[in-house]
Every structure is written in C-alpha cells, then in structure tokens.
C-alpha positions as CSV (number, residue, x, y, z in Angstrom):
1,X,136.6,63.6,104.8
2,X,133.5,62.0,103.7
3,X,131.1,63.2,100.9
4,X,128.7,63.1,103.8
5,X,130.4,65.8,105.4
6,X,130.6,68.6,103.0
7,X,129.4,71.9,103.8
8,X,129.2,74.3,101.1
9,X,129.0,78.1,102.2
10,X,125.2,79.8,101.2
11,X,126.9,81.6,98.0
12,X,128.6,78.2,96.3
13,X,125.3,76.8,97.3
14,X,123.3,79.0,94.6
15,X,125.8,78.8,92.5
16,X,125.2,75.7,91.7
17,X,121.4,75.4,91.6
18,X,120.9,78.6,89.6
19,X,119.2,77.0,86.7
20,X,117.8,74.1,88.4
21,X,113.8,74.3,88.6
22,X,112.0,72.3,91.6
23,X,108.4,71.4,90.9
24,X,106.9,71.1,94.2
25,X,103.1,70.8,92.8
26,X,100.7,71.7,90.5
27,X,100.3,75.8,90.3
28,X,97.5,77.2,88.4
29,X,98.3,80.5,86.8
30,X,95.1,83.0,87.4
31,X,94.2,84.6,83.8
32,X,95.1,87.5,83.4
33,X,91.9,90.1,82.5
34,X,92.0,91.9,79.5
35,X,90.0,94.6,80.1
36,X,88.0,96.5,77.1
37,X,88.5,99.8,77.1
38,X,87.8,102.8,74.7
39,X,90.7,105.4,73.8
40,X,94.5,104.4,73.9
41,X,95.4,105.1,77.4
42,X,98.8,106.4,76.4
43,X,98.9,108.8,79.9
44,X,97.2,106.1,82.4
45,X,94.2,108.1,82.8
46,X,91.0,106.2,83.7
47,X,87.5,107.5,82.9
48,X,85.0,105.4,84.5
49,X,81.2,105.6,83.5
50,X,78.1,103.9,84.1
51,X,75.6,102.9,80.7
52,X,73.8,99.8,81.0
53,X,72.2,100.5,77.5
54,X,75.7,101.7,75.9
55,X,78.9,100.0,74.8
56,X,81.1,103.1,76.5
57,X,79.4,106.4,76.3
58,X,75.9,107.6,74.5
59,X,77.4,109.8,71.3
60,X,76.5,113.4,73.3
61,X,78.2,112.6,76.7
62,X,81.0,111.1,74.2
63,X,81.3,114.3,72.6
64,X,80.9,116.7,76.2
65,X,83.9,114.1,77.5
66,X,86.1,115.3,74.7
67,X,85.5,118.7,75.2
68,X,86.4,118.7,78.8
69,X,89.8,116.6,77.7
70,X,90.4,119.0,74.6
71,X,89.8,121.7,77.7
72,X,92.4,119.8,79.6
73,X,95.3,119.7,76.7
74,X,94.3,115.7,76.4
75,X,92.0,113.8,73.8
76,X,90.8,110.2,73.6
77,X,94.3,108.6,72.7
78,X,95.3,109.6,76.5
79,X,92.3,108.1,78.1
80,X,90.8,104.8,78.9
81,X,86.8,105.1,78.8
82,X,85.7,101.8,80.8
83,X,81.8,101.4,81.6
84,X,81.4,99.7,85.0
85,X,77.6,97.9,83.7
86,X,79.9,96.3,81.2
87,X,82.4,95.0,83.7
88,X,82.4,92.7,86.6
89,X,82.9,94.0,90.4
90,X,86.4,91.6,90.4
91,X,87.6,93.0,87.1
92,X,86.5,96.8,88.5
93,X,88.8,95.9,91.3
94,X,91.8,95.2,89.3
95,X,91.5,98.9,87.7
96,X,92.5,100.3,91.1
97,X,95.9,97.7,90.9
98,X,96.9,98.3,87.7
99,X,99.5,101.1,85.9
100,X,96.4,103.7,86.6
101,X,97.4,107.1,87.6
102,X,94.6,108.8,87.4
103,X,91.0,107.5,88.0
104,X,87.8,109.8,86.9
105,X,85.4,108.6,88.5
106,X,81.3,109.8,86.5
107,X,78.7,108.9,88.0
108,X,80.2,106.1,90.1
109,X,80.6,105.7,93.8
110,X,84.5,105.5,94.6
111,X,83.1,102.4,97.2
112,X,81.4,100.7,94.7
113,X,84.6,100.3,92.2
114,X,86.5,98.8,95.6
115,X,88.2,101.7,97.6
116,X,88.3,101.5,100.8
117,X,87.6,104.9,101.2
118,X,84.7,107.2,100.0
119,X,85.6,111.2,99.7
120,X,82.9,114.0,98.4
121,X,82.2,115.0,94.5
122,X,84.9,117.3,93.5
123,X,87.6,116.5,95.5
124,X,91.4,115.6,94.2
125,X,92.1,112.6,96.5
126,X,95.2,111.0,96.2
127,X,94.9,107.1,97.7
128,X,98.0,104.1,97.0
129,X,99.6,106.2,94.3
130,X,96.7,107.3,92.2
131,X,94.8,110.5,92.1
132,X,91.1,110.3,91.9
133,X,88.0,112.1,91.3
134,X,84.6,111.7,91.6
135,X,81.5,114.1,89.9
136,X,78.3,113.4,89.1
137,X,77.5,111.6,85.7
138,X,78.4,113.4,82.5
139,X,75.1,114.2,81.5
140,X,74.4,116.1,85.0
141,X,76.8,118.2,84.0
142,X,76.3,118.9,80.8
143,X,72.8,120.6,82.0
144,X,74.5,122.5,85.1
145,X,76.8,125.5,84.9
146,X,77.8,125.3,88.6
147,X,78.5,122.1,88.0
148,X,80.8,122.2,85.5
149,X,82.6,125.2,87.4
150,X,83.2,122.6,90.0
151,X,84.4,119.9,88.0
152,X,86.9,122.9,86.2
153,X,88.7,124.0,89.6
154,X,89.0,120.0,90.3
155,X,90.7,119.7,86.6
156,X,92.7,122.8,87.1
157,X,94.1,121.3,90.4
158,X,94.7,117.3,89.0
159,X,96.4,118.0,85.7
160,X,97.9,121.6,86.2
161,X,96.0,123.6,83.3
C-alpha cells in the first residue's frame, strides 16, 4: 500500500487537524458598536427617546421616567436610556439584535428604529424574542391623565405589577 492510497475515516481526519488554522484570505473583522447608554441595564430593558437638544433626557422627563420605573418596582440601574438623535440608523438597528428584552419605545416610530413591523401606541407586542412598546413621548404624557392610564394597563401587562 502506497502513501498515495490512504484513506482516513471523517473522525481520524479531524483529529488530526484540530489545532491547525487555514488562512484562506484576508477577513476584516466589522467593529463592534459600543453604544452609549444611560442607566446600567442590569434587566435588558431598553428606553428609547428622541432629544436632539439633550444628551439622554431633559432633567423633568428624566425625573417623570423614574417615577413610572419606581411605579414599575425598577429604577435607572435596570434600564438603558438611549436617544435615537444621538445615534445612527445602523447603530439603532443593532438595538433590536442585541441581549434586549424589552424595548420602550417614546416617542419613536417602531419602523423608524428598523422593525419590520409597525403596531399601535399602547400595545405589548412581542416580535423575535423581545417585547415592545410604543407611546407617545414622555412629555405628552406627563400633561395627559388618559394617557398615562394607558401607558399603566400596558406596564401592568409587560412586567406583571
């Protein structure tokens, strides 16, 4: 039998090339976006506003946000405050891939941070593994009662208080 002739069975094959690396061309690894966020994010929750005049949130919608959280048995260290006029539309899109469970969506079109689907104000919708929500923007509701009634029932219903 030649050396020419050997066949090795799949298993002895991998065996021994298990630490051998092929280059086969250049790759370029993409960057990986670090996104700024306010808050600590410790419970995946993702509150997404729109200030082009503010870093995250003007100081009274800041404080009206943590009420509703406090409301909700959650404060700023479970939250990620990200303000979409601060952020570009590719890095907006990679907020609906990441470890995100829940998106709250102020002010902002659910289309317009790249879903593929658009659902009313108010409604718990649940789309690839997230929950979302969508309400007008935080000072809207801050000056209307039947507003914020609404936006309670959907809270009620997406974290179980």
């Amino acid at each position: 039998m030649s050396l020419n002739k050997i066949q090795l069975k799949p298993r002895m094959l991998a065996d021994l090339y298990a630490n051998t690396l092929l280059e086969t061309g250049t790759t370029t690894v993409p960057e990986t976006v670090q996104l700024k966020y306010l808050g600590n994010n410790q419970k995946n929750i993702m509150v997404i506003v729109s200030h082009p005049s503010a870093t995250y949130l003007p100081d009274d919608e800041l404080s009206f946000l943590v009420n509703i959280l406090s409301a909700c048995k959650l404060s700023l260290a479970d939250i990620a405050i990200l303000n979409s006029s601060r952020i570009q539309a590719e890095e907006l899109h990679e907020i609906t891939q990441g470890d995100t469970k829940t998106v709250l969506l102020f002010g902002i079109d659910p289309l317009s941070i790249g879903l593929p689907i658009n659902f009313p104000q108010f409604q718990v919708q649940q789309f690839n593994k997230r929950m979302y929500l969508h309400s007008p923007t935080l000072s809207e509701l801050d000056k209307d009662k039947g507003l914020k009634m609404k936006l309670w029932a959907s809270l009620k219903l997406l974290f179980g208080v």
